[in-house]
Wavefront OBJ file of the C-alpha trace (Angstrom):
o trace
v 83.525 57.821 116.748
v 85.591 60.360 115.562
v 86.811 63.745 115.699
v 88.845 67.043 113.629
v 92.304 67.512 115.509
v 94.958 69.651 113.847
v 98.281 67.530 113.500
v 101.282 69.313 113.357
v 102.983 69.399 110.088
v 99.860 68.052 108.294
v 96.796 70.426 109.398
v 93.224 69.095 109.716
v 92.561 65.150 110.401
v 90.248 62.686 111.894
v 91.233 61.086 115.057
v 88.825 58.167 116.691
v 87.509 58.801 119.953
v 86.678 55.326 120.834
v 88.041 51.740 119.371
v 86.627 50.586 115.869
v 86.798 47.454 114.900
v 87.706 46.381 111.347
v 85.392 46.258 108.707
v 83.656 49.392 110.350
v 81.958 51.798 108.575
v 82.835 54.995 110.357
v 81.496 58.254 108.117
v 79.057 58.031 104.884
v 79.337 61.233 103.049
v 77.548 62.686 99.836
v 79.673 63.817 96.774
v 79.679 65.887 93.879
v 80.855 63.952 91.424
v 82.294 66.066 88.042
v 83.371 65.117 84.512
v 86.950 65.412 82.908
v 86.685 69.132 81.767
v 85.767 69.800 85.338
v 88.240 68.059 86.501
v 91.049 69.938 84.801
v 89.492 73.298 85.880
v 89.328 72.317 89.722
v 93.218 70.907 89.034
v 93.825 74.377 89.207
v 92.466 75.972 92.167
v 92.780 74.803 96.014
v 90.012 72.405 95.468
v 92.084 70.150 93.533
v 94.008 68.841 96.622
v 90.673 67.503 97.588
v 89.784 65.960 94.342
v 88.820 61.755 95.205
v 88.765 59.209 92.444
v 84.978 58.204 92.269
v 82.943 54.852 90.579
v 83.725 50.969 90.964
v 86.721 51.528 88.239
v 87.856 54.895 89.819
v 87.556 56.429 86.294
v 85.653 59.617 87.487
v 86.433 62.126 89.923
v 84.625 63.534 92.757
v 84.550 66.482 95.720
v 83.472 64.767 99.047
v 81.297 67.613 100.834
v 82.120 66.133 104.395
v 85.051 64.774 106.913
v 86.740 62.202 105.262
v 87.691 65.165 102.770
v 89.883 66.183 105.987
v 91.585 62.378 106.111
v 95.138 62.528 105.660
v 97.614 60.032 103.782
v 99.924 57.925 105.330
v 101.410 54.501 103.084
v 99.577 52.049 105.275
v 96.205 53.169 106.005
v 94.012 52.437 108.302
v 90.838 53.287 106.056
v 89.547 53.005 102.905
v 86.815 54.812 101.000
v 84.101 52.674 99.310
v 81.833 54.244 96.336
v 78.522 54.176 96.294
v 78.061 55.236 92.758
v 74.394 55.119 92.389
v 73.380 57.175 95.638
v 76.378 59.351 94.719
v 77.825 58.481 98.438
v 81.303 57.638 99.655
v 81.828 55.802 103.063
v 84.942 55.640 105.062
v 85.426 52.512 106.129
v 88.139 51.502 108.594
v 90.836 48.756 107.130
v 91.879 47.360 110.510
v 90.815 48.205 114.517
v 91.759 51.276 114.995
v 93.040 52.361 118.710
v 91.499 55.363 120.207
v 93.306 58.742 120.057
v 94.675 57.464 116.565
v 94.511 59.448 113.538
v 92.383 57.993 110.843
v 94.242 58.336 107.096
v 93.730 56.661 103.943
v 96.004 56.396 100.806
v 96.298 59.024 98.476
v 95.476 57.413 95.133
v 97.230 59.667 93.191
v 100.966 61.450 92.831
v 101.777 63.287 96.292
v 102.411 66.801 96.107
v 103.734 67.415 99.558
v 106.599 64.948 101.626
v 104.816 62.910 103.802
v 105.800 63.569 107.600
v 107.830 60.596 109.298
l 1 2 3 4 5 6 7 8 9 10 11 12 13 14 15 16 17 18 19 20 21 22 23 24 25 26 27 28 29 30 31 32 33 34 35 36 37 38 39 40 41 42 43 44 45 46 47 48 49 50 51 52 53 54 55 56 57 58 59 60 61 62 63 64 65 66 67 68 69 70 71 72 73 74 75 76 77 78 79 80 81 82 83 84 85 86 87 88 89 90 91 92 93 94 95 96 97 98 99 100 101 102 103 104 105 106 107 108 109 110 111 112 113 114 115 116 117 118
């Protein structure tokens, strides 16, 4: 359903290899999910540009160990992750049909620290 591709100008990404229709869930992944003291630590270090909101209420944080960590932003997404807070899970589930060959990105929920590309 998917696949890595490098994207110039934003690095690693999902792409789909075949159509998927809205409402689809395309990846589940696990998490580790971390409280605020961790949080402020992995601020610091290269892992913090991977760092997802994580519960119902998005009050905790999380690493996702699998591909939708790769997911780029854009401003109008075509996926959105969904918590699964008591299996410790997060799926990636698409927003509208999304055409093969199309990259698959989400919205950053937090302040960008890079221009997005046009």
């Amino acid at each position: 359903m998917y696949d890595i591709r490098h994207f110039k100008h934003k690095g690693r990404g999902l792409v789909a290899t075949e159509h998927i229709s809205q409402g689809a869930p395309i990846v589940t992944c696990p998490v580790i999910v971390y409280d605020d003291a961790d949080a402020g630590r992995i601020s610091k270090t290269r892992l913090g540009d991977y760092n997802f909101r994580f519960g119902q209420r998005q009050n905790r944080a999380c690493i996702v160990l699998g591909v939708i960590s790769l997911c780029n932003h854009a401003e109008e997404p075509n996926a959105e992750i969904i918590c699964h807070e008591d299996e410790h899970l997060v799926t990636l589930l698409a927003l509208r049909p999304i055409a093969q060959g199309e990259e698959i990105c989400i919205r950053y929920r937090r302040p960008l620290w890079f221009t997005p590309a046009a």
